[in-house]
VOGU-3710 file (C-alpha; in Angstrom, 3 decimals, decimal comma):
1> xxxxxxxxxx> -77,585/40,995/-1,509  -79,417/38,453/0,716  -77,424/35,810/2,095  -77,467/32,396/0,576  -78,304/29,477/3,187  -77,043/26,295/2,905  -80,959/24,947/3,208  -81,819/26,294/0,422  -79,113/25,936/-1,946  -81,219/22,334/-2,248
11> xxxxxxxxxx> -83,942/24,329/-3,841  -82,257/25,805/-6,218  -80,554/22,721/-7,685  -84,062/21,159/-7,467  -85,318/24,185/-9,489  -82,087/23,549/-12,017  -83,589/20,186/-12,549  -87,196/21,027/-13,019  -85,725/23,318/-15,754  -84,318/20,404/-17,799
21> xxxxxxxxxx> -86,974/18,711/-17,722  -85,931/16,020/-14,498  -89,065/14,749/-12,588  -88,835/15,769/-8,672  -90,791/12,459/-7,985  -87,421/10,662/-8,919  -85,612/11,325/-6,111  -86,129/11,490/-2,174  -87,337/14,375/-0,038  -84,721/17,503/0,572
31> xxxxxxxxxx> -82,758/16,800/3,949  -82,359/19,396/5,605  -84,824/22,146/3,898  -87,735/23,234/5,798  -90,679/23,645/3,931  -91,126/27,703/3,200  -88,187/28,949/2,358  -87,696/28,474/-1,195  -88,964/31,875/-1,111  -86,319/33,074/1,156
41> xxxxxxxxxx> -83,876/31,627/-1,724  -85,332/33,394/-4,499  -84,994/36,523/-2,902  -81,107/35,942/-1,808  -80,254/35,202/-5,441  -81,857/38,418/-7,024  -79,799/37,978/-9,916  -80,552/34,150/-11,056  -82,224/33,588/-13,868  -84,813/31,821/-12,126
51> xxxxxxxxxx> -87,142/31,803/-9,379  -88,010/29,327/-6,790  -91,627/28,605/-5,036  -93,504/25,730/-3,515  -92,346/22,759/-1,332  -89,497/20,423/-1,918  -91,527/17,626/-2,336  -88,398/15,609/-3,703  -84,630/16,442/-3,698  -81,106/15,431/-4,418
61> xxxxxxxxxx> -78,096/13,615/-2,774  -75,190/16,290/-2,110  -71,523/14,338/-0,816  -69,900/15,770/1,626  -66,264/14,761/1,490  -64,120/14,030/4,639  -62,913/16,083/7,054  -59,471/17,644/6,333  -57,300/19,313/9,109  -55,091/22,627/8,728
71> xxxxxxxxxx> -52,524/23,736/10,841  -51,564/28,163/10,618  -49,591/29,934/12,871  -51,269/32,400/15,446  -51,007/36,077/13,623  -50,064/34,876/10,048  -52,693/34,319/7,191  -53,645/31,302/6,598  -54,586/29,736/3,188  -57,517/26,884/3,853
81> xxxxxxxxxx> -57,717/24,392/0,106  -61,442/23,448/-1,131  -61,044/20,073/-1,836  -57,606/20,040/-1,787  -56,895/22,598/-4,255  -58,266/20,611/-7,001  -61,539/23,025/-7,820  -61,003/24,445/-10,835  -62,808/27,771/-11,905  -62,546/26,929/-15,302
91> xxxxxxxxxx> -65,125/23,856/-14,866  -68,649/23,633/-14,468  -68,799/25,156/-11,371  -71,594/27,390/-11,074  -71,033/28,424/-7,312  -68,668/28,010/-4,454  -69,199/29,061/-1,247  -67,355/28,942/2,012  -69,184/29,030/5,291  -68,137/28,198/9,291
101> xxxxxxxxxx> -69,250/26,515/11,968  -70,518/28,490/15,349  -71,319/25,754/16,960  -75,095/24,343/18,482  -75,715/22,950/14,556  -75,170/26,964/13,198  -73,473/28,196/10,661  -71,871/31,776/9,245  -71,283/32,575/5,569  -68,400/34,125/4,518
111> xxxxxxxxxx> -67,938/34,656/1,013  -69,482/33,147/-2,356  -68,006/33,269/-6,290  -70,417/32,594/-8,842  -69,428/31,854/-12,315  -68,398/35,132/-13,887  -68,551/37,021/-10,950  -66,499/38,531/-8,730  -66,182/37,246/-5,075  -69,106/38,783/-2,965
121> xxxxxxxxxx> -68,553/39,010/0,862  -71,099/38,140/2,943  -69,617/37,949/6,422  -70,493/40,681/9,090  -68,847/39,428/12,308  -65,549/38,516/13,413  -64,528/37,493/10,048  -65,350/40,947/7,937  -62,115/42,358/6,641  -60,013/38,721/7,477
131> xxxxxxxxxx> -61,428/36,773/4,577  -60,951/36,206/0,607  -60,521/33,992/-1,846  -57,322/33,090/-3,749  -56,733/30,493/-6,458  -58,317/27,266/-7,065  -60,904/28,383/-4,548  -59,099/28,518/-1,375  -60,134/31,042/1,583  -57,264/32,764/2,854
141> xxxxxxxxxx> -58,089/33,987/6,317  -55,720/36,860/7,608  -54,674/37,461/11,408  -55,399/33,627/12,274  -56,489/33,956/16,245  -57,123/30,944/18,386  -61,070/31,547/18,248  -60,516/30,729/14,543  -60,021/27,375/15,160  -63,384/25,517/13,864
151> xxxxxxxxxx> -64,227/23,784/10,738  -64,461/25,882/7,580  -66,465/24,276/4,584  -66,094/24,934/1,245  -70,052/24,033/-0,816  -69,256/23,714/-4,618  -72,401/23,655/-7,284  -71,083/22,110/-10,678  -74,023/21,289/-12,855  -76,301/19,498/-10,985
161> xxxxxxxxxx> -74,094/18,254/-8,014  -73,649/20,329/-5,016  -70,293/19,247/-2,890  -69,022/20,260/0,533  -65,653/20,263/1,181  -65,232/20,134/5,471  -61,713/21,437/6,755  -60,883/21,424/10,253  -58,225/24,524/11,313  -55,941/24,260/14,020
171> xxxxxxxxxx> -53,975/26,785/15,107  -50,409/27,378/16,843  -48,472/29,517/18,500  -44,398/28,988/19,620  -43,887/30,590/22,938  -42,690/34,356/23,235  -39,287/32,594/24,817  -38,123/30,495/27,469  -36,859/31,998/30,903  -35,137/30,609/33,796
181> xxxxxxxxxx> -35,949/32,474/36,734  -36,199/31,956/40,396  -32,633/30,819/40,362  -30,941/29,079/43,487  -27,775/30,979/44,868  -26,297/27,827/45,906  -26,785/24,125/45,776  -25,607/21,772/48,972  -24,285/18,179/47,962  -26,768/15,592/48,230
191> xxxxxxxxxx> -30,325/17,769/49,278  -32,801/18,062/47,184  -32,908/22,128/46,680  -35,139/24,360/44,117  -32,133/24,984/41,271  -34,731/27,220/39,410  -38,106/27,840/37,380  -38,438/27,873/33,108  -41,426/29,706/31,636  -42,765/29,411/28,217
201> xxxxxxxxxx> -45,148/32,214/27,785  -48,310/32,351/25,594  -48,098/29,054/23,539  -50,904/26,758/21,405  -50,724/24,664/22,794  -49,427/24,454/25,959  -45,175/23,988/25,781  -44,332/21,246/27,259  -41,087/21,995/28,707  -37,587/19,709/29,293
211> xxxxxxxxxx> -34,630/20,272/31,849  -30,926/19,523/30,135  -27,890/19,292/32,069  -24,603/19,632/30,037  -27,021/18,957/27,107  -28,653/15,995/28,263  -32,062/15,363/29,640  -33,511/15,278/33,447  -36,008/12,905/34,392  -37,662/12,424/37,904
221> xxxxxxxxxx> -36,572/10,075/39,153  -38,307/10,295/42,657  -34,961/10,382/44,644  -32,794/13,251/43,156  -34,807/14,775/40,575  -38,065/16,676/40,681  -40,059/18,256/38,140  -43,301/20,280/38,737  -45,217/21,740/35,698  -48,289/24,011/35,927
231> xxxxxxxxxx> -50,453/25,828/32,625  -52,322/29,167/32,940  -54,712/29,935/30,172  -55,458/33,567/29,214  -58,740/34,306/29,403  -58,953/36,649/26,476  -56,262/35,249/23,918  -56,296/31,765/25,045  -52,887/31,466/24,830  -51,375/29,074/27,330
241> xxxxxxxxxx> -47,979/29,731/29,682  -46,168/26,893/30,981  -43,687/26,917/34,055  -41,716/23,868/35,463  -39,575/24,027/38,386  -36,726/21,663/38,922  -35,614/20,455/42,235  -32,193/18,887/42,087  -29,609/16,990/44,371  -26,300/17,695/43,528
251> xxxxxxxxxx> -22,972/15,733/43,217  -19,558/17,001/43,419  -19,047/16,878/39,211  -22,047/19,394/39,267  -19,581/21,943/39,913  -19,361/23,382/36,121  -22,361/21,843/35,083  -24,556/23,531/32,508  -28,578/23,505/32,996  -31,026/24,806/30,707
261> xxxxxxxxxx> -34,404/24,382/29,699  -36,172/23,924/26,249  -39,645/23,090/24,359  -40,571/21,519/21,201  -43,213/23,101/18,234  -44,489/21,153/15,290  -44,205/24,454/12,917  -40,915/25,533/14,445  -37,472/24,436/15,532  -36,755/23,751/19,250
271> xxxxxxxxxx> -36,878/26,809/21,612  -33,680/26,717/23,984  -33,319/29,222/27,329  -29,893/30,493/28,086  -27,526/28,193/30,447  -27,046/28,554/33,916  -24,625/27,678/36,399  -24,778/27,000/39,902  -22,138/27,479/42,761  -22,557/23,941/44,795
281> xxxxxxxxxx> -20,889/23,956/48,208  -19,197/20,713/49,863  -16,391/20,552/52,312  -12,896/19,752/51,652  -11,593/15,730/51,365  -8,153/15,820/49,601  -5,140/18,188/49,261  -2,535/18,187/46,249  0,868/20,222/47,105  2,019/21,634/43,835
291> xxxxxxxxxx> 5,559/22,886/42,751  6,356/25,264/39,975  9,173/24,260/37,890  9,079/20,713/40,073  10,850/18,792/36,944  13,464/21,268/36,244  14,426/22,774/39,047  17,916/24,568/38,885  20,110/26,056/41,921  19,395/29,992/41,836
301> xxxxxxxxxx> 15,877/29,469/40,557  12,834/30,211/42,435  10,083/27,677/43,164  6,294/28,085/44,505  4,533/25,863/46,244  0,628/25,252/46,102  -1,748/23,450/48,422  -5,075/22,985/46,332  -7,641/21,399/48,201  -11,182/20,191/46,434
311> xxxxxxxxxx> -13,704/21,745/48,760  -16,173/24,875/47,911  -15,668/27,360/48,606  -11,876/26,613/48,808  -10,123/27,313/52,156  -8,357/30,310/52,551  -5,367/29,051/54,934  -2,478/26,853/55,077  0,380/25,655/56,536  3,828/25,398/54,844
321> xxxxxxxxxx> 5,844/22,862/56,033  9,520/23,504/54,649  11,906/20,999/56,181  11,359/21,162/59,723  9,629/25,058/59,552  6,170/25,959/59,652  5,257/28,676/57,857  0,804/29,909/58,073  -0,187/31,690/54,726  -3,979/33,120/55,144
331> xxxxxxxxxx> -5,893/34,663/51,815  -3,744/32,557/49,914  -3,162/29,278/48,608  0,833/29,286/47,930  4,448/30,153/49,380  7,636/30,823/46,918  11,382/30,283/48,159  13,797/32,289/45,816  16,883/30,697/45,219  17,025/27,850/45,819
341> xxxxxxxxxx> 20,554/25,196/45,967  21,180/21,385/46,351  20,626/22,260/50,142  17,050/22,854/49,071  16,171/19,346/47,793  13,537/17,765/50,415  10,188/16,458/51,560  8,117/19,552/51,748  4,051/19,362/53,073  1,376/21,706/53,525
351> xxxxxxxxxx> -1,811/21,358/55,565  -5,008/22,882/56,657  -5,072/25,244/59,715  -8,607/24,608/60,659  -7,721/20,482/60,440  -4,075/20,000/60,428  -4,333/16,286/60,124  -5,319/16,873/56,610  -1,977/17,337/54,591  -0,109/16,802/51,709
361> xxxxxxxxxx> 3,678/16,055/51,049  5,857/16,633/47,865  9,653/14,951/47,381  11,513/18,216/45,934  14,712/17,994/43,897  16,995/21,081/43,089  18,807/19,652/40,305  22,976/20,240/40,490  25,795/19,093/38,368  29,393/19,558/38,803
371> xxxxxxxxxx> 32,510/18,041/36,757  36,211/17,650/37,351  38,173/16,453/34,318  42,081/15,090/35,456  44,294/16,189/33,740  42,787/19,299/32,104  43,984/22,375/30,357  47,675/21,746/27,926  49,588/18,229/28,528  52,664/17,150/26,728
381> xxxxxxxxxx> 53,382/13,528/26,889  56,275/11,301/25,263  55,565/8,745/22,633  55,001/5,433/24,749  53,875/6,780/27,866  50,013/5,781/29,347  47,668/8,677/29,608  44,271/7,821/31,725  42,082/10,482/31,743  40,054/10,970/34,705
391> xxxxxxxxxx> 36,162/12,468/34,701  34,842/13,083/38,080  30,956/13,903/38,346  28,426/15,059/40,971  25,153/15,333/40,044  21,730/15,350/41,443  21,051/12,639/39,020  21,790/10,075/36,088  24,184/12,072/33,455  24,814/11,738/29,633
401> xxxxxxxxxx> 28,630/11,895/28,711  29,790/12,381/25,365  33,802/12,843/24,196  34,899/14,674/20,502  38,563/15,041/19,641  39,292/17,992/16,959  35,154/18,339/16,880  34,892/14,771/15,839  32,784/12,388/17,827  34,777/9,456/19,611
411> xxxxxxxxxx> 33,068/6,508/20,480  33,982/5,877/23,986  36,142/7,455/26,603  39,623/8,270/25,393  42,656/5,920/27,428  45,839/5,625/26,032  48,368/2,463/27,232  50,845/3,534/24,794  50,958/7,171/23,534  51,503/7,768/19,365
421> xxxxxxxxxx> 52,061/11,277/17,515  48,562/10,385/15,974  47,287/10,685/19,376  47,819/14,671/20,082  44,702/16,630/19,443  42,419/18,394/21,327  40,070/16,641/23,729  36,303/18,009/24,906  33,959/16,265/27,371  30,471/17,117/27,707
431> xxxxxxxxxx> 27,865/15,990/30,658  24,362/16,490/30,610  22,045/16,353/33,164  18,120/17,474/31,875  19,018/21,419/31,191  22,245/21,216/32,333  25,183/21,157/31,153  29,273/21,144/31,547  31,904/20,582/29,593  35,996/20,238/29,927
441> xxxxxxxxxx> 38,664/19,814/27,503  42,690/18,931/27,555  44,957/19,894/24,119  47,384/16,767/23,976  50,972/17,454/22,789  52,932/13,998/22,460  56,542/14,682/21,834  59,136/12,323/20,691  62,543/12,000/18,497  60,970/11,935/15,223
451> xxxxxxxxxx> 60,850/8,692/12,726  61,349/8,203/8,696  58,463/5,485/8,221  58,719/5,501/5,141  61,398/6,283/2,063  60,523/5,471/-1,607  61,414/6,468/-5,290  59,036/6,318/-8,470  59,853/7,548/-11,893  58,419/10,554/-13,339
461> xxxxxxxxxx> 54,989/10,413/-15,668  57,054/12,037/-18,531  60,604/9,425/-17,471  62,781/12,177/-17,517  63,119/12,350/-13,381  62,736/10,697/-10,134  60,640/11,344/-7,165  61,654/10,809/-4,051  59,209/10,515/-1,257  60,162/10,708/2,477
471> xxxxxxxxxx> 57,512/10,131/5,182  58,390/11,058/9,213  56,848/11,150/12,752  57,919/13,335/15,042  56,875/16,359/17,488  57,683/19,111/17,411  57,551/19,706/14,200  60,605/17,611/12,245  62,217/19,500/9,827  62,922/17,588/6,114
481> xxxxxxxxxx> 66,352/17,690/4,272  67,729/15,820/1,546  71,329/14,923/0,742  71,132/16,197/-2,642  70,175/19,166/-4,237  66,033/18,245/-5,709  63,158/20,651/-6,496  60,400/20,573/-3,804  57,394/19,265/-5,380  55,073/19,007/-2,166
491> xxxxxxxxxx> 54,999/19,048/1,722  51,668/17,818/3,625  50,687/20,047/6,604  51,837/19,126/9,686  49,122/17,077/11,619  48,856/14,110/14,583  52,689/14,503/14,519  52,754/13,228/10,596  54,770/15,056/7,856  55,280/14,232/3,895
501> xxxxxxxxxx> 57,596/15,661/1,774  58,319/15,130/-1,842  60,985/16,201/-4,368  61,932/15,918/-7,899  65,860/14,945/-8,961  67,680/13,817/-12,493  70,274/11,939/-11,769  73,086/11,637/-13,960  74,594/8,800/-12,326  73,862/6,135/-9,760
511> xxxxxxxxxx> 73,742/7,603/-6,614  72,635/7,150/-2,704  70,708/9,551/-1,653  69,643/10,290/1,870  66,200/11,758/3,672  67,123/12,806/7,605  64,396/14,549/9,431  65,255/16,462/12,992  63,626/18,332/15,744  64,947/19,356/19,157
521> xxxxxxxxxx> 64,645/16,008/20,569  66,787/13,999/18,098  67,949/13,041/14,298  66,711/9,962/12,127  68,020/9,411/8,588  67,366/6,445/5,721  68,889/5,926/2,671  67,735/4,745/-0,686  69,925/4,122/-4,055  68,571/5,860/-7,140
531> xxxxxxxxxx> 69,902/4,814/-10,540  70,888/7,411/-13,592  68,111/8,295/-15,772  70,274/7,430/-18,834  71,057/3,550/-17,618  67,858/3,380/-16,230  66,524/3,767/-19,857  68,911/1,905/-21,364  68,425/-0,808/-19,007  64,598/-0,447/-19,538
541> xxxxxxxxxx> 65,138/-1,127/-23,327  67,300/-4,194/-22,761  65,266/-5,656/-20,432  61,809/-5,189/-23,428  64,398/-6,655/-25,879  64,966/-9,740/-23,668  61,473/-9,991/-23,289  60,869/-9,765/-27,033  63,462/-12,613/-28,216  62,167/-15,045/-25,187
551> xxxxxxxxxx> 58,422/-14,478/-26,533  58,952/-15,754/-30,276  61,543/-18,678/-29,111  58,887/-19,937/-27,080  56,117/-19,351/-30,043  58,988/-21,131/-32,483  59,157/-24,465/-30,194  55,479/-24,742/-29,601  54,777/-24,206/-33,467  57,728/-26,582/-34,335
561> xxxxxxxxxx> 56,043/-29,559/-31,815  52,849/-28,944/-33,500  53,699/-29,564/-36,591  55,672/-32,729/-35,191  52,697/-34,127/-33,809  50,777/-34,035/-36,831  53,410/-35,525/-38,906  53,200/-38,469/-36,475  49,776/-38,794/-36,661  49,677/-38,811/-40,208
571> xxxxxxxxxx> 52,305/-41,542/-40,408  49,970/-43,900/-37,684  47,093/-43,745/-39,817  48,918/-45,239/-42,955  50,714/-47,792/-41,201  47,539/-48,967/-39,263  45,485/-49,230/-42,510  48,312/-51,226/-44,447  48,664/-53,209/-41,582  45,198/-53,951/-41,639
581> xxxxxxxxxx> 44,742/-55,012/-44,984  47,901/-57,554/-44,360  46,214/-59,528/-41,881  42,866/-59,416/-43,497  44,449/-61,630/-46,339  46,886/-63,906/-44,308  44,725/-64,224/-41,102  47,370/-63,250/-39,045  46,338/-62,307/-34,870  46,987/-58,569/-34,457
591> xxxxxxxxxx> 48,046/-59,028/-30,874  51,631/-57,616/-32,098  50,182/-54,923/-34,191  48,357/-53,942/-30,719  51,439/-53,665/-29,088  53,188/-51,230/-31,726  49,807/-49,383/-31,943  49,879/-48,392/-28,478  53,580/-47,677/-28,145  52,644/-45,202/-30,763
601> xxxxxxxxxx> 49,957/-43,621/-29,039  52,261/-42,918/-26,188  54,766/-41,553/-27,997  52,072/-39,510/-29,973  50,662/-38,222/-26,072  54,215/-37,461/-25,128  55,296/-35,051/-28,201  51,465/-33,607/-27,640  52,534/-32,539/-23,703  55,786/-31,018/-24,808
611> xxx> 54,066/-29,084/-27,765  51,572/-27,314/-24,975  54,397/-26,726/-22,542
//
């Protein structure tokens, strides 16, 4: 099949309309279609159902839309719309045709899909193989190369219109990578140096390439920052390389810094190299002495001591200075004394041998603690007697001091003016000082003839016994005894020099009965007079009969004076209305009537206080 020119696709819609009837004289001349070649168009077509001959004496207006860009990545296929994918086979669309540009005002076909046929290609060049057509009339062009960027048009026939669809194709490629190279071994402080050399390789377009430092962008700057960027086009792909080098000045903080290099694509995310570091070499302007363990130094420990200095590449000797001795360490940085005592505690320096001026100094404190408690270990003391105990401490530093007696937490140091039995126990100190720690203790024995404090009696819960209850002080140890024979009921333990005994007796009779208590230091003994159970009941019953009789006489008189009073009061209410009546008829003054009315009222008031008493 002939190929089917763009000129004189004209001709055949002009035929079209001299078929239906359409007079040629009614529009303008064909644009575009030499004269002669009608013929040519008949014989591309060898399957239309016409034929075309003649000149095109008059013609018709084909749009052209406007001009639509693609973008496809370099090597992938690329789908390019007709119209923007609105074409629809369905319609009247007789043919559609796409077709290229080759530049100088030429054009290539590529392919054409008439209605009810299949796609026919029609493209012998670069483009044979790479080309087809997929739905909705788009060309899908395979392998997408850089020479493929041009403008593709897509010429649709539908009826009696003919409509070309321009679309301009772009394409891209992200580089192969990004590669520092050309690295510098080491950087001086402050001189501009060549750190290194990023290359983006075979790009479209060109990569335009950025320098990070710890993730943050380099610009020149003129003064401490340089950047140099060169492309190289390849003659046969046309793919582009990029290299930039950086020149940099660096500071001190450059020391760990990070640099890397990266480039931007609009089809693809950012393109990052791998980081480098650089080794940056200054001299040395400060020295720190360090110590090991500086904060809790002990005696018998061991300490090290470290002289860092800030210069690169660090020095590699030093002086110890160790209270008055010099000590020179070479390929290394540090000195350890093994242990070490309060004699160690001191100003300690170290320095550089190449500058000794340069130094630094360290205040060093072996931490020590030592206690004395007087008096210590067992002390027996008589009741009365002062006891000041004495806590000696020497310490490197401020100590914490904390006293228990019996495991229970006193509140402040323990001094006795006047020694009790309640005061024996046993006494602990401890001192702290950071890790440290001590501790002494004293056991407290106070001795003394013992004491009955207390001696008391109480009746049984069933009444048919007596208790007796005798409470001592003593130390050691008082023993309990009773002048009459009882049943032991209870007897406390034996603690702060207190002891409590109780027994149970029935006495038949009133007796005095006697509690002595009595250690190897003396004898104490109280009496107390216990009545017999029998007259104690008896008496008990008496005394509730008393108690009875006195309750209803004293119910009987205040009943009695009640009843008095209103006896009383009845009588003054007769007499004062009689009385009243009297004078109403005679006309008599009532001053005297007054006077007996308020003699009664105070009598009245009188027998009303005794009633309530």
């Amino acid at each position: 099949m002939h190929l089917l020119s763009a000129s004189c696709v004209c001709a055949l819609v002009i035929s079209v309309l001299l078929r239906q009837g359409k007079l040629l004289s009614h529009y303008p001349g064909c644009r575009g279609v030499p004269a002669g070649r009608f013929g040519a168009l008949s014989r591309s077509i060898d399957k239309a159902p016409f034929a075309l001959d003649g000149t095109c004496g008059g013609g018709v207006v084909a749009s052209v839309s406007g001009l639509v860009t693609v973008i496809g990545l370099y090597g992938e296929t690329l789908e390019i719309p007709c119209n923007y994918g609105a074409v629809n086979a369905e319609e009247d669309v007789m043919i559609t045709k796409w077709k290229y540009d080759k530049g100088e005002g030429l054009s290539g076909d590529l392919l054409v899909k008439r209605k009810d046929h299949n796609v026919s290609i029609m493209t012998t060049d670069e483009y044979k193989g790479r080309v087809s057509m997929a739905a909705k009339s788009s060309l899908l062009l395979s392998a997408a190369k850089l020479s493929d960027q041009r403008t593709f048009t897509c010429m649709v026939v539908a009826g009696v219109d003919i409509t070309e669809y321009p679309v301009n194709v772009v394409i891209q490629k992200t580089p192969e990578g990004l590669v520092i190279s050309d690295k510098a071994e080491e950087l001086e402080i402050g001189k501009l140096t060549k750190l290194a050399k990023c290359v983006a390789k075979d790009s479209n377009p060109a990569a335009e390439i950025t320098w990070l430092k710890n993730n943050t962008t380099l610009k020149a700057d003129g003064k401490g920052i340089s950047i140099q960027a060169s492309v190289l086009v390849n003659d046969v792909t046309g793919l582009s390389t990029t290299s930039s080098v950086l020149e940099y000045s660096a500071q001190k903080e450059d020391t760990d810094a990070v640099f890397t290099c990266s480039t931007k694509n609009t089809l693809a995310a950012a393109i990052v190299s791998s980081p480098v570091t650089f080794s940056i070499t200054y001299s040395t302007e400060n020295l720190i002495l360090q110590v090991t363990g500086q904060d809790s130094l002990v005696e018998g420990d061991s300490m090290t001591l470290k002289c860092v200095a800030d210069g690169n590449p660090a020095p590699t000797a030093f002086n110890f200075h160790l209270k008055g001795e010099m000590v020179k360490v070479e390929n290394a940085d540090s000195y350890t004394i093994t242990d070490v005592s309060r004699n160690t505690t001191g100003e300690y320096k170290c320095s550089l041998v190449d500058d000794p001026t340069m130094e630094a100094s360290k205040a060093i404190t072996v931490n020590y603690l030592d206690i004395n408690l007087i008096p210590s270990g067992n002390i027996v003391k008589s009741a009365g007697e002062a006891l000041h105990p004495n806590l000696k401490i020497d310490s490197s530093g401020d100590t914490k001091v904390s006293w228990t007696k019996d495991n229970v937490k006193l509140d402040k140091e323990p001094k006795f003016a006047k020694l009790t039995f309640a005061d024996s126990g046993h006494y602990e100190c401890e001192v702290t000082l950071g890790l440290l720690n001590q501790k002494a203790s004293l056991e407290l024995t106070v001795e003394g003839v013992p004491v009955i404090t207390e001696l008391t009696k109480k009746r049984g819960e069933d009444g048919t016994h007596e208790e007796l209850i005798c409470k001592a002080e003593g130390s050691p140890k008082p023993a309990v005894s009773w002048s009459i024979n009882g049943t032991l009921i209870d007897e406390s333990p034996f603690v702060n020099g207190k002891i409590t005994q109780k027994i149970r007796v029935v006495p038949t009779e009133n007796l005095t009965v006697s509690c002595t208590v009595s250690n190897e230091l003396g004898v104490a003994t109280k009496t107390i007079n216990v009545s017999s159970i029998i007259e104690e009941v008896r008496m008990d019953k008496k005394a509730q009969t008393d108690e009875n009789d006195q309750t209803k006489l004293v119910v009987g008189v205040v009943v009695a004076l009640i009843v008095a009073t209103l006896v009383l009061g009845l009588a003054y209410l007769v007499y004062v209305k009689k009385f009243k009546q009297g004078s109403w008829k005679t006309g008599e003054k009532e001053n005297g009537s007054s006077e007996e009315e308020k003699k009664l009222e105070e009598k009245m008031e009188e027998n009303s206080q005794k009633a309530e008493v």
